[in-house]
N, CA, C and O atoms as CSV, one atom per row, in Angstrom:
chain,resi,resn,atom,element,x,y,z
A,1,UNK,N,N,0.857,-1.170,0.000
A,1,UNK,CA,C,0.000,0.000,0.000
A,1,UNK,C,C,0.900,1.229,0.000
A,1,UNK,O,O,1.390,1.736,1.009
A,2,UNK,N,N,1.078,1.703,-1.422
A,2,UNK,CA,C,1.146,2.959,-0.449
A,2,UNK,C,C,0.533,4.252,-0.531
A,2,UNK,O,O,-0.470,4.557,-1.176
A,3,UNK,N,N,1.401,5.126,0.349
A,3,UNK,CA,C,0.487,6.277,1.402
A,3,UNK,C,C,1.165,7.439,1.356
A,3,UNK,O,O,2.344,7.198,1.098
A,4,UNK,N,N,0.853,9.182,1.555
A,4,UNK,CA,C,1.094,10.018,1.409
A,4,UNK,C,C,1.617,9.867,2.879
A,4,UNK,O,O,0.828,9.667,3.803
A,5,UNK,N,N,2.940,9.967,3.066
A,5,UNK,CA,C,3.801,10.216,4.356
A,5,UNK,C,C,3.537,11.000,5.161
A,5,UNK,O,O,3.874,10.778,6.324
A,6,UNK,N,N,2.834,12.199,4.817
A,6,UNK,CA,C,2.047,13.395,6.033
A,6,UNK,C,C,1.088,12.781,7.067
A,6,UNK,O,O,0.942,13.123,8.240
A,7,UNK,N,N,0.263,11.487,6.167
A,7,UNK,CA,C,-1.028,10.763,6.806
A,7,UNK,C,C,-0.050,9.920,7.924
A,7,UNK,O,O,0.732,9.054,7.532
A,8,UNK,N,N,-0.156,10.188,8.993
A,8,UNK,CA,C,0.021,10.039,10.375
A,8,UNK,C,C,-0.567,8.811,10.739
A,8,UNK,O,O,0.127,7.794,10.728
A,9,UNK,N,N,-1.937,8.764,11.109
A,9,UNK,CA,C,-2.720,7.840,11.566
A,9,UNK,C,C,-3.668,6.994,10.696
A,9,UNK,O,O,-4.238,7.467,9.712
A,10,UNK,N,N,-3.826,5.564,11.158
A,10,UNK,CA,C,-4.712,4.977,10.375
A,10,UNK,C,C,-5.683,5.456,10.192
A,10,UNK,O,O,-6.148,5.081,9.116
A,11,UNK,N,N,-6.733,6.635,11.074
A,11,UNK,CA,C,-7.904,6.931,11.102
A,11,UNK,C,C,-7.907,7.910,9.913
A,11,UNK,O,O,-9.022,8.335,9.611
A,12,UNK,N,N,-7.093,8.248,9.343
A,12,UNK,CA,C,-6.395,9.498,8.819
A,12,UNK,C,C,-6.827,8.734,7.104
A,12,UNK,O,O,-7.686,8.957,6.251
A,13,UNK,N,N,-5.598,7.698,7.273
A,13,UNK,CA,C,-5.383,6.911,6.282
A,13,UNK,C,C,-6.330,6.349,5.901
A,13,UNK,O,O,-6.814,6.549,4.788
A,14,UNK,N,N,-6.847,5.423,6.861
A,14,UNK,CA,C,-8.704,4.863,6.112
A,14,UNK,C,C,-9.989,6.422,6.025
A,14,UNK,O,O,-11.198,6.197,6.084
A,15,UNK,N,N,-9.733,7.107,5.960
A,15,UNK,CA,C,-10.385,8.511,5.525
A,15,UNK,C,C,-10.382,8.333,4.175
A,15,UNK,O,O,-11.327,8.091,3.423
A,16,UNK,N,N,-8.683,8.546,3.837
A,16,UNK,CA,C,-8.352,9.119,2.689
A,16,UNK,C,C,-8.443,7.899,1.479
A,16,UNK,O,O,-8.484,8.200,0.287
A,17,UNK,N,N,-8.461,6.906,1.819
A,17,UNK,CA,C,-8.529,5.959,0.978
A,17,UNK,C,C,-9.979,5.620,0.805
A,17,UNK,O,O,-10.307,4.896,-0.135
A,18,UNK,N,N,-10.953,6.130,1.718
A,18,UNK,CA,C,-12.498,5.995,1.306
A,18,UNK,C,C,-12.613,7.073,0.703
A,18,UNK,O,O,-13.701,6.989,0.134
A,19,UNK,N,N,-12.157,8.051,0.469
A,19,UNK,CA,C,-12.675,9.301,-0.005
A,19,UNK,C,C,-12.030,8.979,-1.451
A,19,UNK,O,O,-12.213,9.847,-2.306
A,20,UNK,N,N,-11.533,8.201,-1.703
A,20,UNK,CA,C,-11.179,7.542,-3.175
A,20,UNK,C,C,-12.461,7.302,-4.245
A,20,UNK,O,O,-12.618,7.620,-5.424
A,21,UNK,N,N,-13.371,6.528,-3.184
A,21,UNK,CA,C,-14.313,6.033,-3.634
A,21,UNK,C,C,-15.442,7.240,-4.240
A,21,UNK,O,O,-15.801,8.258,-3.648
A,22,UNK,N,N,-15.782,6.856,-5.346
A,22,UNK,CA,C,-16.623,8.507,-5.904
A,22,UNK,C,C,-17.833,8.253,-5.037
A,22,UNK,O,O,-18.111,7.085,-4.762
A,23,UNK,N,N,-18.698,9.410,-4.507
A,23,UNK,CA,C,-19.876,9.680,-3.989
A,23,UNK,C,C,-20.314,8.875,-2.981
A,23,UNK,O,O,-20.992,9.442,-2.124
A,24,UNK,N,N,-20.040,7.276,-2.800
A,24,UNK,CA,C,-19.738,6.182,-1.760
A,24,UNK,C,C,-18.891,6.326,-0.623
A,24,UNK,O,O,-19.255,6.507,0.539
A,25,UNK,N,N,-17.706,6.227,-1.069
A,25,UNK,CA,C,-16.829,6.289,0.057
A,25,UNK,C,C,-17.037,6.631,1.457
A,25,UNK,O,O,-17.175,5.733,2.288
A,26,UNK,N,N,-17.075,8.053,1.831
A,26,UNK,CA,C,-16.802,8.806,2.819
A,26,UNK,C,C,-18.185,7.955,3.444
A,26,UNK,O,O,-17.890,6.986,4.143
A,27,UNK,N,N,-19.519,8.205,3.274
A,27,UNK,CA,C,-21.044,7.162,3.679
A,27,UNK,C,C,-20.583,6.280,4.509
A,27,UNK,O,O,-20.693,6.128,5.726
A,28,UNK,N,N,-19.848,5.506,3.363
A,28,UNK,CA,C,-19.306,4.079,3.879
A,28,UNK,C,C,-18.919,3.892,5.140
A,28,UNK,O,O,-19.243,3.157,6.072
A,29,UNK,N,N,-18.006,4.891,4.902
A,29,UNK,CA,C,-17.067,4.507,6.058
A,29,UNK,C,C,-17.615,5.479,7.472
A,29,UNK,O,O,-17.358,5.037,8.592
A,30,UNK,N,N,-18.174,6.457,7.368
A,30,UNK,CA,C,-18.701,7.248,8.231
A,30,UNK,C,C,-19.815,6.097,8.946
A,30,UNK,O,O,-19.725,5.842,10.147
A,31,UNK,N,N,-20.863,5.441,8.073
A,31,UNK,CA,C,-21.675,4.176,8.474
A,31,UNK,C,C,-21.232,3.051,8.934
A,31,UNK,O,O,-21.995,2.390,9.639
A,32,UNK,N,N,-19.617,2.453,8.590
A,32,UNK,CA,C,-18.996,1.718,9.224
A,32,UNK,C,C,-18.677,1.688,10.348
A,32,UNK,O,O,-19.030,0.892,11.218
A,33,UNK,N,N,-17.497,3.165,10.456
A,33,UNK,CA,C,-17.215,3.570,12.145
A,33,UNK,C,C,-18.367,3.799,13.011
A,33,UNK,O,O,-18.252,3.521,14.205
A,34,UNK,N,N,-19.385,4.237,12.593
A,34,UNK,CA,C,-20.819,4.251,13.762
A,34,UNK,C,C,-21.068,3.018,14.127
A,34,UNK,O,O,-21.064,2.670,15.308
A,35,UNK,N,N,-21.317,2.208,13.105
A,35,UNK,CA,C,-22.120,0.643,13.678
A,35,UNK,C,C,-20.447,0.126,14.507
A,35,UNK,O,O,-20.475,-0.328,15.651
A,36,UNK,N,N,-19.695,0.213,14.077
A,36,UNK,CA,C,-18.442,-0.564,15.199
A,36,UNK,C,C,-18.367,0.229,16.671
A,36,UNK,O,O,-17.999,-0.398,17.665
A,37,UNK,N,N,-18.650,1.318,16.737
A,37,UNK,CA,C,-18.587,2.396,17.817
A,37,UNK,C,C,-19.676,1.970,18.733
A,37,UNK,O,O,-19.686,1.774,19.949
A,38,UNK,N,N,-20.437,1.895,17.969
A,38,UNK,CA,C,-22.176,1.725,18.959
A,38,UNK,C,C,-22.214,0.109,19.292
A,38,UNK,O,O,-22.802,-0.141,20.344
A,39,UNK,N,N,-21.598,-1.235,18.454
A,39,UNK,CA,C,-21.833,-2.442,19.127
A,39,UNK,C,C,-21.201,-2.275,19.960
A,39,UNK,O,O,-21.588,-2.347,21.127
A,40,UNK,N,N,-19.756,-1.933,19.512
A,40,UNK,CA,C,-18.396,-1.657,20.797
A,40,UNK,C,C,-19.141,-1.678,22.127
A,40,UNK,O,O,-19.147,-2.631,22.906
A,41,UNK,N,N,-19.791,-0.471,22.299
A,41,UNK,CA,C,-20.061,0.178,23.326
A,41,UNK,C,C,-21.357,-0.586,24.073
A,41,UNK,O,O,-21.540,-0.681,25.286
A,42,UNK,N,N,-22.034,-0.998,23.204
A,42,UNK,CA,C,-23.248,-2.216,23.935
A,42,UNK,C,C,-22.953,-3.504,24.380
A,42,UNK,O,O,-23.538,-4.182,25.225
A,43,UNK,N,N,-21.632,-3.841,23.470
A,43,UNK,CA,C,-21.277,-5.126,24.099
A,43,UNK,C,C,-20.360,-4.829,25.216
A,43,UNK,O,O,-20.232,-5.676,26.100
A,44,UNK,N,N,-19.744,-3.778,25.268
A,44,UNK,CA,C,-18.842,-4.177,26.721
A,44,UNK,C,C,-19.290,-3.312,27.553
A,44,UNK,O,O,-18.450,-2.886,28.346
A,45,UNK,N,N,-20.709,-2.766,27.671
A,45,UNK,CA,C,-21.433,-2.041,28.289
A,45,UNK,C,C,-22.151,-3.784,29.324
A,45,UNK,O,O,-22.134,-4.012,30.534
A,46,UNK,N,N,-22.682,-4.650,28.156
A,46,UNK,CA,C,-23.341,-5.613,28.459
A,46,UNK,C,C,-22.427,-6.983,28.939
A,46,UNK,O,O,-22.860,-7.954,29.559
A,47,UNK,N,N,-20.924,-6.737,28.422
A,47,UNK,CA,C,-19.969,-7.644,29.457
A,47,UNK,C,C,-20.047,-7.093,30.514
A,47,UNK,O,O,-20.791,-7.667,31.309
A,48,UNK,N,N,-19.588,-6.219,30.855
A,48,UNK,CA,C,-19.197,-5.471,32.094
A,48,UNK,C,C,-20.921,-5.901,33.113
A,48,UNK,O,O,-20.894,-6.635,34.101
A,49,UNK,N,N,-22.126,-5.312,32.620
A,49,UNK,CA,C,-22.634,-6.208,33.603
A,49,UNK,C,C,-23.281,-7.200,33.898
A,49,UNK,O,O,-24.109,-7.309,34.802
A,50,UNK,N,N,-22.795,-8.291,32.841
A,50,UNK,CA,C,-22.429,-9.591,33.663
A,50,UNK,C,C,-21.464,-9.846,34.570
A,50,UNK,O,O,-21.641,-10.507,35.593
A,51,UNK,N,N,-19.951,-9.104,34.071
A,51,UNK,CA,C,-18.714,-9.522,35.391
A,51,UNK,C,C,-19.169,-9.142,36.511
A,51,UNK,O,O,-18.792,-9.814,37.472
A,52,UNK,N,N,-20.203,-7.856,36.820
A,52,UNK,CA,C,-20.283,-7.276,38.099
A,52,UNK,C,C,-21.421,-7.928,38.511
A,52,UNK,O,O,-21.203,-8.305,39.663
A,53,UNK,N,N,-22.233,-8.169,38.253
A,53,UNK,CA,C,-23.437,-8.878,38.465
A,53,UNK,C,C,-23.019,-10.394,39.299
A,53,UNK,O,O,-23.470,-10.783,40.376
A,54,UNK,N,N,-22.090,-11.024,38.474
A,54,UNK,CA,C,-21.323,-11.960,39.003
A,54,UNK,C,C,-20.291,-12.283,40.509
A,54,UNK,O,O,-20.356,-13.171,41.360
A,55,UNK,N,N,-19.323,-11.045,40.318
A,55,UNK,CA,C,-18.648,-10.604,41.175
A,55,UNK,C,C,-19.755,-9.933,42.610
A,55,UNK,O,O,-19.789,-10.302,43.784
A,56,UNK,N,N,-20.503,-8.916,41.943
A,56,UNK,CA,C,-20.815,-8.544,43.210
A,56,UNK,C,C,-21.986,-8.484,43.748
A,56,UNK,O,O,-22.275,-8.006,44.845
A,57,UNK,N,N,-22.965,-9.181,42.642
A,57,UNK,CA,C,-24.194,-9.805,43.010
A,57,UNK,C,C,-25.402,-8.693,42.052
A,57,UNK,O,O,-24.851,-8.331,41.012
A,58,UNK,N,N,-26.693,-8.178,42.172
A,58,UNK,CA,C,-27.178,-7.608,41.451
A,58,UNK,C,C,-27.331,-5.813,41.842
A,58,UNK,O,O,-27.678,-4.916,41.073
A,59,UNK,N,N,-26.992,-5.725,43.098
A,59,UNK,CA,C,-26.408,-4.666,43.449
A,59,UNK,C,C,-25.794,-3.601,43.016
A,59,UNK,O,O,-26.271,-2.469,43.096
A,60,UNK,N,N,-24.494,-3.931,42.437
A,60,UNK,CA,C,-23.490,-3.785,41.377
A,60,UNK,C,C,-23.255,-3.183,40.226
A,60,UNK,O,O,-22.339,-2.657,39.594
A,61,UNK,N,N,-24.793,-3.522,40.135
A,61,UNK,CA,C,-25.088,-3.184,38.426
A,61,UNK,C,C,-25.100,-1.765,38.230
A,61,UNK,O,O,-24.580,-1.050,37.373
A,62,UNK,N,N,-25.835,-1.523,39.253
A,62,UNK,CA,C,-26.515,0.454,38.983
A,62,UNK,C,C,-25.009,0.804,39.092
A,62,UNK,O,O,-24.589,0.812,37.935
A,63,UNK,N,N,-24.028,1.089,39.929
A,63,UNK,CA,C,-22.803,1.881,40.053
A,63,UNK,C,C,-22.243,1.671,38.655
A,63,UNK,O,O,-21.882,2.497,37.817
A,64,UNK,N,N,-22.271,0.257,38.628
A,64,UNK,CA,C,-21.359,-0.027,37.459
A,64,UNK,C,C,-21.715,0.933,35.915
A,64,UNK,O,O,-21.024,1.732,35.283
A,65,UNK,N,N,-23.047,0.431,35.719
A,65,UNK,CA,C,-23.498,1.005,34.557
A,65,UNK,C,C,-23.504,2.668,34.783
A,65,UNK,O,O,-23.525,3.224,33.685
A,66,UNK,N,N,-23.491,3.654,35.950
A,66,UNK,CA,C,-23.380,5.180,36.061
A,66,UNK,C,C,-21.466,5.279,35.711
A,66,UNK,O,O,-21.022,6.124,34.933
A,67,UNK,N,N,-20.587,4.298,36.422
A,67,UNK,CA,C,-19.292,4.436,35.971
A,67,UNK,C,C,-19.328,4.742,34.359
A,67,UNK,O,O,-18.906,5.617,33.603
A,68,UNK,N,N,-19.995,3.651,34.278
A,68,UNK,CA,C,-19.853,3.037,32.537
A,68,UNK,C,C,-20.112,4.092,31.275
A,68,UNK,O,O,-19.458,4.147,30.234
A,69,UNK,N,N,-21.611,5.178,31.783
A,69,UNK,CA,C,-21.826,6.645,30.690
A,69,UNK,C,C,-20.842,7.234,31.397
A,69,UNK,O,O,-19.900,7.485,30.646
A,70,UNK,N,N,-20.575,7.679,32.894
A,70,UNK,CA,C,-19.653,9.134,32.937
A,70,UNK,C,C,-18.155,8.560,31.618
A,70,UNK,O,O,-17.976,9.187,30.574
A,71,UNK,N,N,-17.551,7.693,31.896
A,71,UNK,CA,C,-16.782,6.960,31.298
A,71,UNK,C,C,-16.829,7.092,29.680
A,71,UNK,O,O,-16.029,7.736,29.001
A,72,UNK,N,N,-17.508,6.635,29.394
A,72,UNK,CA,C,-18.335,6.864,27.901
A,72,UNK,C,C,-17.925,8.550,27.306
A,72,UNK,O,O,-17.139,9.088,26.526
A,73,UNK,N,N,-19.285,8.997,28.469
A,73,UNK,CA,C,-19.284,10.632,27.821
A,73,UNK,C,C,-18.029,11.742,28.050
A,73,UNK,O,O,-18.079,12.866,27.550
A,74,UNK,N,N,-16.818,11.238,28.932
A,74,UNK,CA,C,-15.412,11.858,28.864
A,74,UNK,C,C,-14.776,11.506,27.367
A,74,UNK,O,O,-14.221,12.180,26.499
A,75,UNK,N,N,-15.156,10.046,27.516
A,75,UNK,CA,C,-14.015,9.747,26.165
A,75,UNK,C,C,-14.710,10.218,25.054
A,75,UNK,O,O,-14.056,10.253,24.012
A,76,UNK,N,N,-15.906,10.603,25.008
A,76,UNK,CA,C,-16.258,11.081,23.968
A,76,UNK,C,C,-16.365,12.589,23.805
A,76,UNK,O,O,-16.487,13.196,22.741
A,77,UNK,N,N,-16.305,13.049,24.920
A,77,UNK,CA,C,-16.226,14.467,24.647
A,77,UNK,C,C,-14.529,14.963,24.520
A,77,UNK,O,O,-14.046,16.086,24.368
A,78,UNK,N,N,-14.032,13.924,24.623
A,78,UNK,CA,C,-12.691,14.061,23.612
A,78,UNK,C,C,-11.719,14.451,24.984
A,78,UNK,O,O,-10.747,15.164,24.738
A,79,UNK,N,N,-11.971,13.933,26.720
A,79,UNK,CA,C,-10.806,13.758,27.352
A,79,UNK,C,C,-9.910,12.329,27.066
A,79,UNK,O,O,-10.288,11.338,27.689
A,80,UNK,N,N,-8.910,12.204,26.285
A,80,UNK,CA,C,-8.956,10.643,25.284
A,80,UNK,C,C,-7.645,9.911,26.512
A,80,UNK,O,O,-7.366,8.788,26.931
A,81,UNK,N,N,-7.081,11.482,26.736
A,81,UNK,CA,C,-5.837,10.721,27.806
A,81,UNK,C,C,-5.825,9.906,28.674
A,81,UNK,O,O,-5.214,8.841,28.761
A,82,UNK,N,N,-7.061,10.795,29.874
A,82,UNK,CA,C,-7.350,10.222,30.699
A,82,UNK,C,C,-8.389,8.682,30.440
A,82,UNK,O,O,-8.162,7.584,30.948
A,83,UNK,N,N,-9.364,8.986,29.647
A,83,UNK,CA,C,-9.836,7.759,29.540
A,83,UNK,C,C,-8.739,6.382,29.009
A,83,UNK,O,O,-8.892,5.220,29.387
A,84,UNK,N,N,-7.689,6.838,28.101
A,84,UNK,CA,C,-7.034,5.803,27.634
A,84,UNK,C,C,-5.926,4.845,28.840
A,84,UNK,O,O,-5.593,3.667,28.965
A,85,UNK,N,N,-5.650,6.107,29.539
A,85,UNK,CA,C,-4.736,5.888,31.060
A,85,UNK,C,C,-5.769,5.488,31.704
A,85,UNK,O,O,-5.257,4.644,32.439
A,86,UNK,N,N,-6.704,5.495,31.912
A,86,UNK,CA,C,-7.710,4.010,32.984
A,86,UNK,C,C,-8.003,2.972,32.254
A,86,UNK,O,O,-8.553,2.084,32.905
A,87,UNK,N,N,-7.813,2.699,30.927
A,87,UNK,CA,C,-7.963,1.479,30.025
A,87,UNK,C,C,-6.428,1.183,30.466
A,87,UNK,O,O,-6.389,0.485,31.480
A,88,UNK,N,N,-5.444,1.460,30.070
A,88,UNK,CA,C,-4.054,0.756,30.330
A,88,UNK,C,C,-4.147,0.180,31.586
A,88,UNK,O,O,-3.924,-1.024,31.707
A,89,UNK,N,N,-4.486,0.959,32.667
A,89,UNK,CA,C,-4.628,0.782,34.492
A,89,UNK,C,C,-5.150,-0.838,34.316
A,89,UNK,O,O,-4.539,-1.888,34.516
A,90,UNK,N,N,-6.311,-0.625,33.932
A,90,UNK,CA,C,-7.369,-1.778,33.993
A,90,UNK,C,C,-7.110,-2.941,33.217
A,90,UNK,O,O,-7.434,-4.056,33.626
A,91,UNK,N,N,-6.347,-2.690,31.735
A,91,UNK,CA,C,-5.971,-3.900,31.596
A,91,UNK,C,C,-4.637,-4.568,32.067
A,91,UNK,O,O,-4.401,-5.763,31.894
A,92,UNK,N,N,-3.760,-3.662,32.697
A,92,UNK,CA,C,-2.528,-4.672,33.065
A,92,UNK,C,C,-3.403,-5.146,34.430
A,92,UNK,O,O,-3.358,-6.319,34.799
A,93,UNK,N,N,-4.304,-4.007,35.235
A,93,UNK,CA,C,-5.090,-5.195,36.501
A,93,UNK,C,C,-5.695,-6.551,35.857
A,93,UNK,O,O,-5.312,-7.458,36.597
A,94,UNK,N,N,-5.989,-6.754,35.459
A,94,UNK,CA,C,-6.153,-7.927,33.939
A,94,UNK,C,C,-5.465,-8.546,34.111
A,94,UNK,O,O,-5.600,-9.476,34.907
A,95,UNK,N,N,-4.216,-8.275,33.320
A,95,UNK,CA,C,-3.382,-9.027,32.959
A,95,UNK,C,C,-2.413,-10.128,33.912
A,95,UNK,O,O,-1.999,-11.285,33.849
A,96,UNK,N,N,-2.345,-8.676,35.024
A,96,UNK,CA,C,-1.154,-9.424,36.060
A,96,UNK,C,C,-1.465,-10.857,37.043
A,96,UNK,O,O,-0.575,-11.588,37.477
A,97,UNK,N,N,-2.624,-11.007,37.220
A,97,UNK,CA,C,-3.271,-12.161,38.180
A,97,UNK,C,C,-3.340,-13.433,36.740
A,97,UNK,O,O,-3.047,-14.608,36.960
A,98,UNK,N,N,-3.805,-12.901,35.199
A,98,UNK,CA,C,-3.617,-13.863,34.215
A,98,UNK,C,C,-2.038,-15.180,34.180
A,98,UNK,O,O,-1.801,-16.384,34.273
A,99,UNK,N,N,-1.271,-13.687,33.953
A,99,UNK,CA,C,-0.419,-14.380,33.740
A,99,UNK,C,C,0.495,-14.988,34.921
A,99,UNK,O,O,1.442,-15.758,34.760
A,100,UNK,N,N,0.040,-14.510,36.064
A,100,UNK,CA,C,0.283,-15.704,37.135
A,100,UNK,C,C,0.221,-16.676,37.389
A,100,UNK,O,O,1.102,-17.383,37.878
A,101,UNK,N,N,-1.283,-17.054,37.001
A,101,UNK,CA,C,-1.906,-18.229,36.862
A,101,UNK,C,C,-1.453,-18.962,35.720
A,101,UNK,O,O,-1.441,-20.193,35.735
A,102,UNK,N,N,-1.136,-18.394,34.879
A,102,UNK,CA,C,-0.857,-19.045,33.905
A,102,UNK,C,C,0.530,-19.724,33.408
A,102,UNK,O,O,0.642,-20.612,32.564
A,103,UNK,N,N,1.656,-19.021,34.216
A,103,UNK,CA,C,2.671,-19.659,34.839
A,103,UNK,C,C,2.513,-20.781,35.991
A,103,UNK,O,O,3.174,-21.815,36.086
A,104,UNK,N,N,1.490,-20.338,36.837
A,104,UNK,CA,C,1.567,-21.372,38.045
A,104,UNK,C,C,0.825,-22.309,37.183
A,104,UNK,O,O,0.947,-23.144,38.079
A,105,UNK,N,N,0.211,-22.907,36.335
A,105,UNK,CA,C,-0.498,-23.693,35.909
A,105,UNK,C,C,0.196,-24.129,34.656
A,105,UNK,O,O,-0.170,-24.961,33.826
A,106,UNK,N,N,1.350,-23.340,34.698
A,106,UNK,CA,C,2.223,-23.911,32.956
A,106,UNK,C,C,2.796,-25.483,32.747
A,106,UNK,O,O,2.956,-25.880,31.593
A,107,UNK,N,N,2.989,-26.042,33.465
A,107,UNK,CA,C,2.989,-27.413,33.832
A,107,UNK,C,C,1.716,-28.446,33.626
A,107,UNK,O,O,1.770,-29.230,32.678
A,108,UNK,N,N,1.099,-28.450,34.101
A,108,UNK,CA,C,-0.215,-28.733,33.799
A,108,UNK,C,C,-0.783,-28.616,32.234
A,108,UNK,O,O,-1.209,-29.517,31.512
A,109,UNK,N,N,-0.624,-27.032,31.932
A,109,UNK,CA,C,-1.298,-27.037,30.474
A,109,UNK,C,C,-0.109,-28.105,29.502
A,109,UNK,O,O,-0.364,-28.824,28.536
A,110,UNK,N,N,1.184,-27.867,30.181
A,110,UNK,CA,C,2.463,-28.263,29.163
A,110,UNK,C,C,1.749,-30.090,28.874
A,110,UNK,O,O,1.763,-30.588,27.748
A,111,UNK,N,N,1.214,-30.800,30.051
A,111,UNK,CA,C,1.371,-32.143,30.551
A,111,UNK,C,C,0.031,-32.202,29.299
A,111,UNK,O,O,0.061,-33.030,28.389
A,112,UNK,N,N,-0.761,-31.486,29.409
A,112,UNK,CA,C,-2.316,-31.439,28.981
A,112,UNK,C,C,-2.324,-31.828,27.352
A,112,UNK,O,O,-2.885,-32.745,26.752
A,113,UNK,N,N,-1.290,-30.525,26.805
A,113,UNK,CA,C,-1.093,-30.312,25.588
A,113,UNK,C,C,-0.126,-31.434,24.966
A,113,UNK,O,O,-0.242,-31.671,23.763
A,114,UNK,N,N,0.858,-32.163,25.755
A,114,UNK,CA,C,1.198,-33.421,25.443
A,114,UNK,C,C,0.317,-34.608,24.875
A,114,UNK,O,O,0.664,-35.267,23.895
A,115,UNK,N,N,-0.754,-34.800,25.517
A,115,UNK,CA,C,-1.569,-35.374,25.989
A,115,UNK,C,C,-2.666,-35.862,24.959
A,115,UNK,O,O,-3.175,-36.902,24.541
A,116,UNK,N,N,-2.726,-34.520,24.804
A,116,UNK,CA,C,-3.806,-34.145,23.016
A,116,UNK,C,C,-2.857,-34.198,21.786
A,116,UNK,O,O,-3.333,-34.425,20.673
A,117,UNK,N,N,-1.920,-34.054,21.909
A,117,UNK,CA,C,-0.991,-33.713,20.690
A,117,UNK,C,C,-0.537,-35.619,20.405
A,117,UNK,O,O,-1.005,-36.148,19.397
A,118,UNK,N,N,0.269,-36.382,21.267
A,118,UNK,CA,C,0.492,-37.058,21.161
A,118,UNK,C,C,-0.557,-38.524,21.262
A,118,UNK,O,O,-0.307,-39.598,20.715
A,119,UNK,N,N,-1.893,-38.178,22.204
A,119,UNK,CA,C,-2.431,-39.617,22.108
A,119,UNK,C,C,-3.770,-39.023,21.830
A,119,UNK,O,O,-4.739,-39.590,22.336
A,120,UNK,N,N,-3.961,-37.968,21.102
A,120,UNK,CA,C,-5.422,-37.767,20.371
A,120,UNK,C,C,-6.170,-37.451,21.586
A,120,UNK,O,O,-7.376,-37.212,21.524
């Protein structure tokens, strides 16, 4: 592919390459990024409360889901830092108990994956 070196960002770049498209294009893709923006936001509107629902019973839910618009309506009113610095926060809290487990259990999966690989 290539690309006019000024174009910085992909968001930039898939712009300019829909705006290729005569009278289509820009639609397209303006109708694309909405429908990915809006499931985005329903489905991990609607993960989130199952985890809490789970975790902390049905209680949970109301805080969670008021976190969930203030949250929403920062990152969308374009504070992107801060919202992106509590996504990093939250996923290495994620991550770090994962990959614990997943070392303390690396033996096991190693024995497991033997197991399947070699006797079906």
């Amino acid at each position: 592919i290539l690309a006019d070196p000024s174009i910085a960002t992909g968001a930039a770049l898939a712009s300019a390459a829909f705006a290729e498209i005569p009278v289509f294009g820009t639609p397209i893709l303006v109708l694309g990024m909405c429908s990915f923006a809006y499931s985005t936001i329903l489905g991990w509107s609607y993960y989130g409360n199952r985890c809490v629902a789970y975790l902390f019973g049905p209680k949970g839910i109301k805080p969670y889901q008021i976190v969930y618009v203030a949250v929403a309506f920062f990152g969308a009113i374009g504070v992107g830092d801060v919202v992106w610095t509590i996504s990093d926060i939250g996923n290495a809290l994620m991550a770090i108990p994962n990959i614990i487990v997943v070392l303390l259990l690396s033996g096991m999966i190693a024995r497991e994956t033997r197991h399947f690989v070699y006797e079906g």
